[in-house]
N, C-alpha and C positions, 0 to 999 in steps of 0.2 A: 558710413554715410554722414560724414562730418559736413557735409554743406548743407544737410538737414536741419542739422542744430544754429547755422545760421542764420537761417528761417523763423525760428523759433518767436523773434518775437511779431512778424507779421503775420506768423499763423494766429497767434494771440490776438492780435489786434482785429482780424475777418471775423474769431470768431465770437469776440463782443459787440462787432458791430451786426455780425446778422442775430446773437441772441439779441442784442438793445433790440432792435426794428421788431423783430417780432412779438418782442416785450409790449413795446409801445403798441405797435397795431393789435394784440389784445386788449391794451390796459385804456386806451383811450375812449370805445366805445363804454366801457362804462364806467367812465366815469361826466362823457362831454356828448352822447349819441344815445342809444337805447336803453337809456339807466333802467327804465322802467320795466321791459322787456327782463333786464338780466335782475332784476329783485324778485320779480315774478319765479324766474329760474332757481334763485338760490333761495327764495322761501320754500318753493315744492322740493328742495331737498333736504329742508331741513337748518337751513342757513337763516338768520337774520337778516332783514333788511341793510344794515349797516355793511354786512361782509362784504356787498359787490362794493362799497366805497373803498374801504379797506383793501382789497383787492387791488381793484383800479390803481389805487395811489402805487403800491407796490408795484404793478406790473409797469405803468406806466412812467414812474419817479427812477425804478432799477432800472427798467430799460436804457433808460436817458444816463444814468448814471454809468450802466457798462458801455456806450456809445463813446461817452465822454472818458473814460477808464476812472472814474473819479470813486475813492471806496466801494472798488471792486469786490474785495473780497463782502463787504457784510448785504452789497444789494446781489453778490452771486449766492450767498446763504438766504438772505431772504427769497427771493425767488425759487431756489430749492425749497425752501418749506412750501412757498404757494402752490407750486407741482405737485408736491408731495400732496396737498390737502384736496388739489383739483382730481387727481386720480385717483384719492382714497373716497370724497367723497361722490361725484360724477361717473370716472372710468372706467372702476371697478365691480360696474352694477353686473356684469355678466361673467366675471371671474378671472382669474389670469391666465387662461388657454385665448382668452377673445383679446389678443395682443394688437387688431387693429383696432380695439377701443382706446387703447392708451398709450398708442407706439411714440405720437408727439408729444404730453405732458413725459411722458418718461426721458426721451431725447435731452426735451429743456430742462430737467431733469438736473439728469446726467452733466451737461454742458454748464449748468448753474457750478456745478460742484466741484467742475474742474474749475473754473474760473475762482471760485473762493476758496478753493486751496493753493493753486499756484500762482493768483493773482493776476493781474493787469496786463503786466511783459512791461518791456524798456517803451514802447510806444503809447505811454499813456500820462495824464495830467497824476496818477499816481506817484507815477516815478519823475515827474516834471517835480513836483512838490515835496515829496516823500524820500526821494532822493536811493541811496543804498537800503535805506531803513523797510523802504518797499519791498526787498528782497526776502525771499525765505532765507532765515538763518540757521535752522536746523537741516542735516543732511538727507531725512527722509527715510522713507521704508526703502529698504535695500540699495542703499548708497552701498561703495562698496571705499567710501573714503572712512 
């Protein structure tokens, strides 16, 4: 399926820009719409006041940044942490058999992860900028070069 791997870097590019957009449309209510509502939320969990800003800026800043392909990798790690922290502390209140409480933090998840490990793709202000250096230069688990 070598026309697959042609592909390769538009499939990259769909899928920063549907994780960006959903980034954003979580990260902007709270930081610019219900601040107040989500401090409320993450005090009764146990969270600081501060965290929904914190938050906000990441969900909202990474989003814009995988949109844009712009340090892809360190806002696709951040973002994996926020997942990580939204499902550890929110998702996880009914245990991991209750997989409809956390099947979307886990998803963006996952899609964070690919994204900051394999990067950007050739269609991004990454590799506009960053040039070959953008590329993985190690061969990876199970290259068979």
């Amino acid at each position: 399926m070598h026309f697959l791997e042609k592909l390769k870097p538009l499939a990259l590019l769909l899928l920063r820009w549907a994780l960006g957009v959903i980034f954003i449309y979580h990260g902007w209510p709270k930081l610019f719409g219900k601040t107040q509502i989500f401090i409320q939320a993450f005090e009764g969990l146990g969270l600081p006041a501060w965290s929904v800003y914190a938050v906000g800026i990441v969900e909202l800043f990474g989003g814009g940044l995988l949109v844009l392909g712009l340090f892809t990798r360190a806002a696709g790690l951040l973002l994996m942490l926020d997942m990580i922290g939204a499902m550890w502390k929110y998702n996880l209140g009914e245990g991991f058999r209750a997989v409809r409480e956390y099947e979307l933090p886990m998803a963006l998840c996952a899609a964070a992860f690919a994204l900051a490990t394999i990067g950007a793709g050739a269609i991004s202000l990454d590799q506009l900028i960053y040039g070959k250096r953008a590329r993985v230069k190690s061969k990876g688990y199970g290259s068979r070069e």
